[in-house]
Short mmCIF file of the C-alpha atoms (twelve columns), coordinates in Angstrom:
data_MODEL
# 
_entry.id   MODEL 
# 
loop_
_atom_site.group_PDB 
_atom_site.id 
_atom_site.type_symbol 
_atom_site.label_atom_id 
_atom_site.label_alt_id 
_atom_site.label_comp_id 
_atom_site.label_asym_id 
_atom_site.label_seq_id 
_atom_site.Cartn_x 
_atom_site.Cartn_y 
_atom_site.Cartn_z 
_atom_site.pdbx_PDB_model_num 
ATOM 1   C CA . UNK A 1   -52.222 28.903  -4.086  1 
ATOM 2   C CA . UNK A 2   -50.877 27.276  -7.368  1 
ATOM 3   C CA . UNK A 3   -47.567 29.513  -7.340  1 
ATOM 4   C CA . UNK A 4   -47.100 27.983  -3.499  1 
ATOM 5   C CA . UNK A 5   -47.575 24.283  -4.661  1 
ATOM 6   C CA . UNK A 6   -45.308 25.203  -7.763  1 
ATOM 7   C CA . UNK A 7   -42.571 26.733  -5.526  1 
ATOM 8   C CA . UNK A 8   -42.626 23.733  -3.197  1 
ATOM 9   C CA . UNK A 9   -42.275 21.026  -5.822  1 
ATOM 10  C CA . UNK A 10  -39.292 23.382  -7.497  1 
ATOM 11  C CA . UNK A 11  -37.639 23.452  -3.385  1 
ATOM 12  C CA . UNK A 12  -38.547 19.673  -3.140  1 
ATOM 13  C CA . UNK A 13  -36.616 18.909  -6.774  1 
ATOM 14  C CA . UNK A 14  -33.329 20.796  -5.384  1 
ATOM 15  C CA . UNK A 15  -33.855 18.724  -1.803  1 
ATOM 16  C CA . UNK A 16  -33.517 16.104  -4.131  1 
ATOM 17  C CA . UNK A 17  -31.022 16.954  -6.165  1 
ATOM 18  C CA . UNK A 18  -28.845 18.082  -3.094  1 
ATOM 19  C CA . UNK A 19  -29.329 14.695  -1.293  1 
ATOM 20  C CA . UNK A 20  -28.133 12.635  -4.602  1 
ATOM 21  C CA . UNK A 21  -25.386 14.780  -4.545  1 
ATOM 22  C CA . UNK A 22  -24.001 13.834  -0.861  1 
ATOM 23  C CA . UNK A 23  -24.873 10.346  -1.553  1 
ATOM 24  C CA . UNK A 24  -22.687 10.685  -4.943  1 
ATOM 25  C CA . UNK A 25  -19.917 12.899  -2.587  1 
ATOM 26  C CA . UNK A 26  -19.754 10.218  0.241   1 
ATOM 27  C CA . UNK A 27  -19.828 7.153   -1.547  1 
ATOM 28  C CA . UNK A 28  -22.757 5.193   0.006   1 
ATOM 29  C CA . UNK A 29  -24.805 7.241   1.989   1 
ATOM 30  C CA . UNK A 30  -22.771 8.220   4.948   1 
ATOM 31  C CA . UNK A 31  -19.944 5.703   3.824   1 
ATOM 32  C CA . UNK A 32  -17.493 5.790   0.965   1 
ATOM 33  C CA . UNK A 33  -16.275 3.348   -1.290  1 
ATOM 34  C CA . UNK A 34  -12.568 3.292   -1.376  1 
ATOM 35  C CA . UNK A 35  -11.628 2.469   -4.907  1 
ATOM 36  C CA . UNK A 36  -8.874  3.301   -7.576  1 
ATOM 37  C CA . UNK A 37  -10.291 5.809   -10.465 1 
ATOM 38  C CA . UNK A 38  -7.913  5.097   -13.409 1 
ATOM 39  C CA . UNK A 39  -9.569  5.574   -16.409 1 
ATOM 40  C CA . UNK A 40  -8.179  5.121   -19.856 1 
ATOM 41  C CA . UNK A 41  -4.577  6.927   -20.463 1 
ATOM 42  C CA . UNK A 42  -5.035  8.665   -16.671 1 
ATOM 43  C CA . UNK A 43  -0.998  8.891   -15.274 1 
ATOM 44  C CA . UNK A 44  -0.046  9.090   -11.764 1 
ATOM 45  C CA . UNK A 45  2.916   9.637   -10.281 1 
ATOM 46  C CA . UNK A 46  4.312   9.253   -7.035  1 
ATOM 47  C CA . UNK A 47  7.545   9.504   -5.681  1 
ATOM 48  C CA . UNK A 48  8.247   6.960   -2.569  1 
ATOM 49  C CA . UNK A 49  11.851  6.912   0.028   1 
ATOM 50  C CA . UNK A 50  12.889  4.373   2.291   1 
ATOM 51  C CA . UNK A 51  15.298  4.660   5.473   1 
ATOM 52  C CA . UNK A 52  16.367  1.257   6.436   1 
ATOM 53  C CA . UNK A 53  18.325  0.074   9.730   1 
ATOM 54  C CA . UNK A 54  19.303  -3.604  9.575   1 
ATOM 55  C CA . UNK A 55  20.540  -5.362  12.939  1 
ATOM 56  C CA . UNK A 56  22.192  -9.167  12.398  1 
ATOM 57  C CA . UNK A 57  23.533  -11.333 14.902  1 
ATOM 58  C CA . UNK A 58  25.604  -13.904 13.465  1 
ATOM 59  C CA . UNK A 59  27.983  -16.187 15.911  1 
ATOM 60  C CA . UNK A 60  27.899  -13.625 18.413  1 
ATOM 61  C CA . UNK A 61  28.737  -11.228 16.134  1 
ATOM 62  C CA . UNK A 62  26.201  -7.833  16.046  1 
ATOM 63  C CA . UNK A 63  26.272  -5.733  13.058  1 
ATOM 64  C CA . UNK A 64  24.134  -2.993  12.119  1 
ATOM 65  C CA . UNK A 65  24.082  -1.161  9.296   1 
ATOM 66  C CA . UNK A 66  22.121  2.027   7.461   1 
ATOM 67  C CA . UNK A 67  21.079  2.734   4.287   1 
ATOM 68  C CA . UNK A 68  18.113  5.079   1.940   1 
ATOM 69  C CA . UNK A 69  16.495  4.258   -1.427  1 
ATOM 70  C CA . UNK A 70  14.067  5.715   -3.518  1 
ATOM 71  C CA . UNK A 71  12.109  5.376   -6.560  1 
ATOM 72  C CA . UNK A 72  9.269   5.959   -8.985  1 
ATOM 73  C CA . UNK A 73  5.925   4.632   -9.077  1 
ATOM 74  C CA . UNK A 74  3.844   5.528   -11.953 1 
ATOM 75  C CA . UNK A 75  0.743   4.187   -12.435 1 
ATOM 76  C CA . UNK A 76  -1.328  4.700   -16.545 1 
ATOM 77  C CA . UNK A 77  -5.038  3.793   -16.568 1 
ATOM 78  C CA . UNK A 78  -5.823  0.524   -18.586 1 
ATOM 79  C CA . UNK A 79  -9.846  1.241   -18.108 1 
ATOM 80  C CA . UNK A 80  -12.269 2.128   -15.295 1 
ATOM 81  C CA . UNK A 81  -10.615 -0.793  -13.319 1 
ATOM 82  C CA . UNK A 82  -7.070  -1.752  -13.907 1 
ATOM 83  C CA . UNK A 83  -4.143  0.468   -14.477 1 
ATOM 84  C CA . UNK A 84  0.116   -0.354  -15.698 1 
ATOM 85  C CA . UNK A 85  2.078   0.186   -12.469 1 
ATOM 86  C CA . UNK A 86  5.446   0.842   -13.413 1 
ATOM 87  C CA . UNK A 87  7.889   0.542   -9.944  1 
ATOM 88  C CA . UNK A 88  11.260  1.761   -10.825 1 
ATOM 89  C CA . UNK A 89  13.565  1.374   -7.531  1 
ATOM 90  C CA . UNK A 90  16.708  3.898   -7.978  1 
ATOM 91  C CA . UNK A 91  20.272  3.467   -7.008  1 
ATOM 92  C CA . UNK A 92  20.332  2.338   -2.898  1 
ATOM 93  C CA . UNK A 93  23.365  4.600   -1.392  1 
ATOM 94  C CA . UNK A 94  24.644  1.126   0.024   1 
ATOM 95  C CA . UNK A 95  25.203  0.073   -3.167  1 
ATOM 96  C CA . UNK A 96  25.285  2.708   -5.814  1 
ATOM 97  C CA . UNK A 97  27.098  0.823   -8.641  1 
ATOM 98  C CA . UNK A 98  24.155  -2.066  -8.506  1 
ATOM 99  C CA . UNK A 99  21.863  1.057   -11.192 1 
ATOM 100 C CA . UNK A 100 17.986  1.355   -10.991 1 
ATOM 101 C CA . UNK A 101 15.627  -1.705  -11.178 1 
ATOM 102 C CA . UNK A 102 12.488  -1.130  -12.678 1 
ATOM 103 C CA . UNK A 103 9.511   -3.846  -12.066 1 
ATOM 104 C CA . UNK A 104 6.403   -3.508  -13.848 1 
ATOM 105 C CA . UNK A 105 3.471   -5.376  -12.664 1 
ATOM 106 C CA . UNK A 106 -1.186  -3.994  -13.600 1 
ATOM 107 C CA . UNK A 107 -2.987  -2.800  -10.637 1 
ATOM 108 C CA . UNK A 108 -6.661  -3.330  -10.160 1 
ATOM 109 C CA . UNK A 109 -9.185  -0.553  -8.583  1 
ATOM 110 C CA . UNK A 110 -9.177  -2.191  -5.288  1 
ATOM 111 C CA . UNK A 111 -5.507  -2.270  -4.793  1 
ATOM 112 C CA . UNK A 112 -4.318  -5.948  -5.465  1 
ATOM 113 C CA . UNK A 113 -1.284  -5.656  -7.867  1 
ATOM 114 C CA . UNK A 114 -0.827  -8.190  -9.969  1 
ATOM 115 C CA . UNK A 115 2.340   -9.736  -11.573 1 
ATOM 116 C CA . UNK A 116 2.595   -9.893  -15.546 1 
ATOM 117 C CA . UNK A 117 4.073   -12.779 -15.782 1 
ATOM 118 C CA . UNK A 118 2.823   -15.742 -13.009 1 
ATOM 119 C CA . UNK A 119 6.371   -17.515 -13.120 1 
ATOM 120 C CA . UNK A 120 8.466   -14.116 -11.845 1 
ATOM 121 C CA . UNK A 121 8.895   -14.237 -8.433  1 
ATOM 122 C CA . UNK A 122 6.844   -11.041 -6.769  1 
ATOM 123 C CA . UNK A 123 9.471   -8.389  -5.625  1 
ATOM 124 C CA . UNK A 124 9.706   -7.400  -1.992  1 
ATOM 125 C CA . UNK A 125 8.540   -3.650  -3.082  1 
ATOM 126 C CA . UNK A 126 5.307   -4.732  -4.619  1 
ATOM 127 C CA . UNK A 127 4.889   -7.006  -2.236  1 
ATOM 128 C CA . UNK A 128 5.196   -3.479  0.561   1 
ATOM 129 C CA . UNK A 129 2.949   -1.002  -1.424  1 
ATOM 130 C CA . UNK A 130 0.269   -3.886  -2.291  1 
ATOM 131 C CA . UNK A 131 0.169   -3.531  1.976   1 
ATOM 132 C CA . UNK A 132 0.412   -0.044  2.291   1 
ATOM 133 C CA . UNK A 133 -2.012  0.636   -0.236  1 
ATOM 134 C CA . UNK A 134 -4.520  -1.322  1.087   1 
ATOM 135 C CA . UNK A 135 -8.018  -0.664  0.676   1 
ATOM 136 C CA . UNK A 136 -11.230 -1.635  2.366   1 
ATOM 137 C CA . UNK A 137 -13.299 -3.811  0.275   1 
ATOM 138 C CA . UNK A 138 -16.998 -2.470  1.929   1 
ATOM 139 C CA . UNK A 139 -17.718 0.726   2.552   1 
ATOM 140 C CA . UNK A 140 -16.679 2.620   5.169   1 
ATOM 141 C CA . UNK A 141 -17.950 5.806   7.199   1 
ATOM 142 C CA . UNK A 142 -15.877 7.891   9.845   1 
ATOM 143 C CA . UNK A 143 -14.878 5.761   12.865  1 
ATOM 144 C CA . UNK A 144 -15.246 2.614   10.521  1 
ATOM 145 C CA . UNK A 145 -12.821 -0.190  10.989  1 
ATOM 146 C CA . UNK A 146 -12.195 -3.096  7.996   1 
ATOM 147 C CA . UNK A 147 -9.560  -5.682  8.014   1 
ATOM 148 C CA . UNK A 148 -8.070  -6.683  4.937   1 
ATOM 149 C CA . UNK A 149 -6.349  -9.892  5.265   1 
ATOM 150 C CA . UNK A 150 -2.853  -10.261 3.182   1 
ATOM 151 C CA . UNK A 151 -1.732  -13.738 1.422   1 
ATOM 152 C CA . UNK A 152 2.039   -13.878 -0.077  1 
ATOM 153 C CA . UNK A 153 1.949   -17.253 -1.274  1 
ATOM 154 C CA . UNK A 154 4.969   -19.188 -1.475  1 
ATOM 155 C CA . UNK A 155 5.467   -19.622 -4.994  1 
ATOM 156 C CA . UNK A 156 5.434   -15.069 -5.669  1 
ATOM 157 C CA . UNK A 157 8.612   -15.322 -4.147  1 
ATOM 158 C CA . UNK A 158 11.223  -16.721 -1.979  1 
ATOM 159 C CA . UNK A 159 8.707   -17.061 1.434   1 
ATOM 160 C CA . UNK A 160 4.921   -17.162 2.324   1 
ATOM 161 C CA . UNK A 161 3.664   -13.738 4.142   1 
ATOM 162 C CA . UNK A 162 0.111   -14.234 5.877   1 
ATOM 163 C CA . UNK A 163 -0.879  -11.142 8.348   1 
ATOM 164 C CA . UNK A 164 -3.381  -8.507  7.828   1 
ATOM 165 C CA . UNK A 165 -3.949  -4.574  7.791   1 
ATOM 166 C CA . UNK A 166 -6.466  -3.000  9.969   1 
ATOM 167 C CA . UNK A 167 -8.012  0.156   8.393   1 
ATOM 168 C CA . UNK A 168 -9.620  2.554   10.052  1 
ATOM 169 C CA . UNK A 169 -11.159 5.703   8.478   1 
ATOM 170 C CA . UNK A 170 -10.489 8.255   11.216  1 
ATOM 171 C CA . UNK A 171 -11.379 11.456  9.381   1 
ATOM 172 C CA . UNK A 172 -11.458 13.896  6.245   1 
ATOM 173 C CA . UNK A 173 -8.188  16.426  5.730   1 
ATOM 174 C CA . UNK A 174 -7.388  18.916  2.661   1 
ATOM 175 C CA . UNK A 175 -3.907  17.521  1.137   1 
ATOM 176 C CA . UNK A 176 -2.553  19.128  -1.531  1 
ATOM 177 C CA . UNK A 177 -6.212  20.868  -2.286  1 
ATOM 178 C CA . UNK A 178 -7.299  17.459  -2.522  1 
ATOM 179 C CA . UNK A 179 -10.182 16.458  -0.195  1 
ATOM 180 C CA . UNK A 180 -8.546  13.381  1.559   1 
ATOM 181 C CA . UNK A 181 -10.128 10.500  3.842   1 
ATOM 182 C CA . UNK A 182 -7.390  9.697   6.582   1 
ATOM 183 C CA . UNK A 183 -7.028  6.071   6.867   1 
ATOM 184 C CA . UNK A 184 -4.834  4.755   9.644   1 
ATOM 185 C CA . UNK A 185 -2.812  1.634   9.421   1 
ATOM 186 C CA . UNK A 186 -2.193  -0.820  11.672  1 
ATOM 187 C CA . UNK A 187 0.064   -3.894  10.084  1 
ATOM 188 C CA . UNK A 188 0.657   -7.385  11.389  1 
ATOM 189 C CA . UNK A 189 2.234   -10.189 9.188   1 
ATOM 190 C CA . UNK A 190 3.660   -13.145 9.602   1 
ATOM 191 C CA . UNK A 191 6.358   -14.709 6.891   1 
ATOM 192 C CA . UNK A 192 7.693   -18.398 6.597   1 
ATOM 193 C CA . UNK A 193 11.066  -19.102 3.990   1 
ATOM 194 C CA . UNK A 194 10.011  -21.936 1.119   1 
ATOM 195 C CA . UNK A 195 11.532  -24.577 0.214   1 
ATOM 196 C CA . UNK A 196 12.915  -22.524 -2.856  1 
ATOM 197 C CA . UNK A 197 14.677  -19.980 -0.175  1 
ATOM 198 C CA . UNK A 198 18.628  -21.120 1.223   1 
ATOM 199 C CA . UNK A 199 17.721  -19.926 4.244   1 
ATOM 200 C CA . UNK A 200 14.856  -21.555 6.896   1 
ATOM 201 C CA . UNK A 201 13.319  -19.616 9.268   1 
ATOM 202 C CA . UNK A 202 9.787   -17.068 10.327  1 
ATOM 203 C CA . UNK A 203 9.839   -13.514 10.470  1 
ATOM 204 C CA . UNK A 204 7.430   -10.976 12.059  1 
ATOM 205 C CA . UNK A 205 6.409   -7.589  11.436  1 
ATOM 206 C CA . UNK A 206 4.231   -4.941  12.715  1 
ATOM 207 C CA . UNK A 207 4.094   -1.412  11.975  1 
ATOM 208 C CA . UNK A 208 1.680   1.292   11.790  1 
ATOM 209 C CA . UNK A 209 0.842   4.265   8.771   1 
ATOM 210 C CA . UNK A 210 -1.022  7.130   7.750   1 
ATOM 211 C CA . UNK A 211 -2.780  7.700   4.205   1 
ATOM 212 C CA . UNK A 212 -4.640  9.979   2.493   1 
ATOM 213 C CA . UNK A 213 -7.010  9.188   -0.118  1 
ATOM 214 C CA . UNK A 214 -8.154  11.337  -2.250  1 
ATOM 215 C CA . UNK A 215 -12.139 10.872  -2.232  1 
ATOM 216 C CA . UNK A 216 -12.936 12.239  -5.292  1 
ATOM 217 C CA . UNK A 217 -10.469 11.739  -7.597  1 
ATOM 218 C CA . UNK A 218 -9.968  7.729   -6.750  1 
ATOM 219 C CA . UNK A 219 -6.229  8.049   -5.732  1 
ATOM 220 C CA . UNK A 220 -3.529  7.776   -3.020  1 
ATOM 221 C CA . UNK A 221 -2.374  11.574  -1.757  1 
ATOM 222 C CA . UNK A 222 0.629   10.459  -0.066  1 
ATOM 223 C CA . UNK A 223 1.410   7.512   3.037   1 
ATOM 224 C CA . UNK A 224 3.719   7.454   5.535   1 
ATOM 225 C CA . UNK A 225 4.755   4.101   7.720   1 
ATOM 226 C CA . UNK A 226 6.714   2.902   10.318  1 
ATOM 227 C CA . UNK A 227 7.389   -1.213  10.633  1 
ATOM 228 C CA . UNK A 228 9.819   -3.228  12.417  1 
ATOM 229 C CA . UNK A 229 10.533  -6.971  11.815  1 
ATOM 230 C CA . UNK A 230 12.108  -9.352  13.668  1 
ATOM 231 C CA . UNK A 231 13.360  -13.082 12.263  1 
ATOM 232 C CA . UNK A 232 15.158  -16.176 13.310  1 
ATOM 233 C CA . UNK A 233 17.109  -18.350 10.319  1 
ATOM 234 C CA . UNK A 234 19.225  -21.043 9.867   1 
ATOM 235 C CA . UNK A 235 21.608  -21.897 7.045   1 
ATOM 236 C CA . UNK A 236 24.510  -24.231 6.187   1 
ATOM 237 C CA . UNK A 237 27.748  -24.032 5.606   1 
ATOM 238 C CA . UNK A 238 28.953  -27.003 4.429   1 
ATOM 239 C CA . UNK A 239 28.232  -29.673 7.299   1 
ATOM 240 C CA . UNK A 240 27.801  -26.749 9.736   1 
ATOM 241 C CA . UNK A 241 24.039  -25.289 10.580  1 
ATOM 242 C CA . UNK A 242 24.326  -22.032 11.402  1 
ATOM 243 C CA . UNK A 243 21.648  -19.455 12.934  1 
ATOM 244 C CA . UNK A 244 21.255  -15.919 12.427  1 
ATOM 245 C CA . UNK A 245 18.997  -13.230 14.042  1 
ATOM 246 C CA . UNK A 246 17.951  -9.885  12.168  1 
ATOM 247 C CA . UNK A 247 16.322  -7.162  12.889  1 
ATOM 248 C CA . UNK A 248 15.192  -3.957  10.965  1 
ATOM 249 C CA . UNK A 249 12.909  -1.114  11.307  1 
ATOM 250 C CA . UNK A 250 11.818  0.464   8.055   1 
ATOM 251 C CA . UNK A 251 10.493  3.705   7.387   1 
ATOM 252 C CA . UNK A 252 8.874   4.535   4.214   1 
ATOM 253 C CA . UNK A 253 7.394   7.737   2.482   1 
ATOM 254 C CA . UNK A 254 5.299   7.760   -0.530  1 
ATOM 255 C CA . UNK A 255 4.069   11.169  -2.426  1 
ATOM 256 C CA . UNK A 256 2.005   11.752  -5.061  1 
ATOM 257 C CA . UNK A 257 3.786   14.481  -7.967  1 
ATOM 258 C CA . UNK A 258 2.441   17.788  -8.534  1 
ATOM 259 C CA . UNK A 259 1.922   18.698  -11.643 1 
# 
């Protein structure tokens, strides 16, 4: 009788064990906590490519135009909960005399990039991976929707952007050998010029992506996204006020390296 009660407290210490380790694996019981795992010295990097169709109408003049640009992000752990993100935008093939540009800003475990120095207006770039890498500040379990509301304010840059990405953890996927939650993106925003900006007028743009986090190791796999924006502005020229609409539709890859 003693070797039965011995054999089912040594089955009811594995039960145990095994549960703490799917709470561990998921997160928060059947949810997950979607969060950055830097850690000190920890390098990431992740290649990202843009294909970018502009439209302008200008005094009944339409143009459209083409172009592709790529870059480097690499991100180097700090601690546990901030990281250096190093964005280094290479040569657009609409302009390839203008060289690379390379923007470095810290990037906190749930996402928000921040600028180094307060007084440097926040670059357009940042400003589109802080979106696309947006994470869900509570937990979240399959079929789980969060919205995380975005807030350019005027003074990061040329024009306010208010909006907000809907996330919604639709599944788990093996990318890369990594295993990935799927989060789907669904993007609405909403800009204004400031006073600061020569040209006056709103913009909007929606657009939809897919990303894969890795769930264990704390990271983005890769994200893919589609958005189109539409704006009205007006500017002067001399006495004249002049209006012009543009239009673009973006398209924008982001992988992380192998190594």
């Amino acid at each position: 009788m003693n070797k039965f009660i011995h054999l089912g407290k040594i089955l009811l210490v594995f039960a145990v064990v095994f549960a703490l380790h799917s709470v561990l694996w998921a997160g928060n019981g059947s949810r997950y906590i979607f969060k950055w795992k830097f850690g000190h010295n920890k390098t990431l990097e992740y290649e990202f490519s843009q294909d970018i169709e502009i439209s302008k109408q200008n005094s009944g003049k339409d143009t459209t135009f083409t172009y592709n640009r790529y870059g480097i992000i690499r991100i180097t752990g700090i601690d546990e909960e901030s990281a250096d993100m190093k964005l280094t935008l290479m040569n657009p093939e609409h302009d390839p005399s203008s060289g690379s540009e390379v923007m470095n800003y810290k990037i906190s475990s749930d996402g928000k990039i921040i600028p180094l120095d307060k007084d440097i207006p926040f670059s357009s770039m940042a400003t589109l991976f802080e979106i696309l890498m947006s994470l869900p500040s509570s937990p979240l379990g399959i079929g789980e929707k969060y919205v995380q509301k975005i807030s350019v304010p005027p003074k990061m840059n040329k024009f306010s952007l208010e909006g907000s990405v809907n996330i919604n953890y639709t599944g788990n996927k093996k990318v890369l050998d990594r295993n990935c939650g799927i989060l789907k993106l669904a993007i609405n925003l909403k800009g204004a010029s400031s006073e600061a900006s020569s040209l006056k007028g709103e913009s909007i743009s929606v657009g939809n992506g897919t990303a894969y986090f890795d769930l264990k190791g704390g990271c983005f796999v890769s994200i893919e996204s589609e958005m189109e924006s539409k704006a009205d502005s007006l500017f002067n020229i001399g006495v004249d006020l002049h209006k012009i609409n543009i239009k673009q539709k973006q398209k924008t890859i982001l992988r992380l390296k192998q190594k």
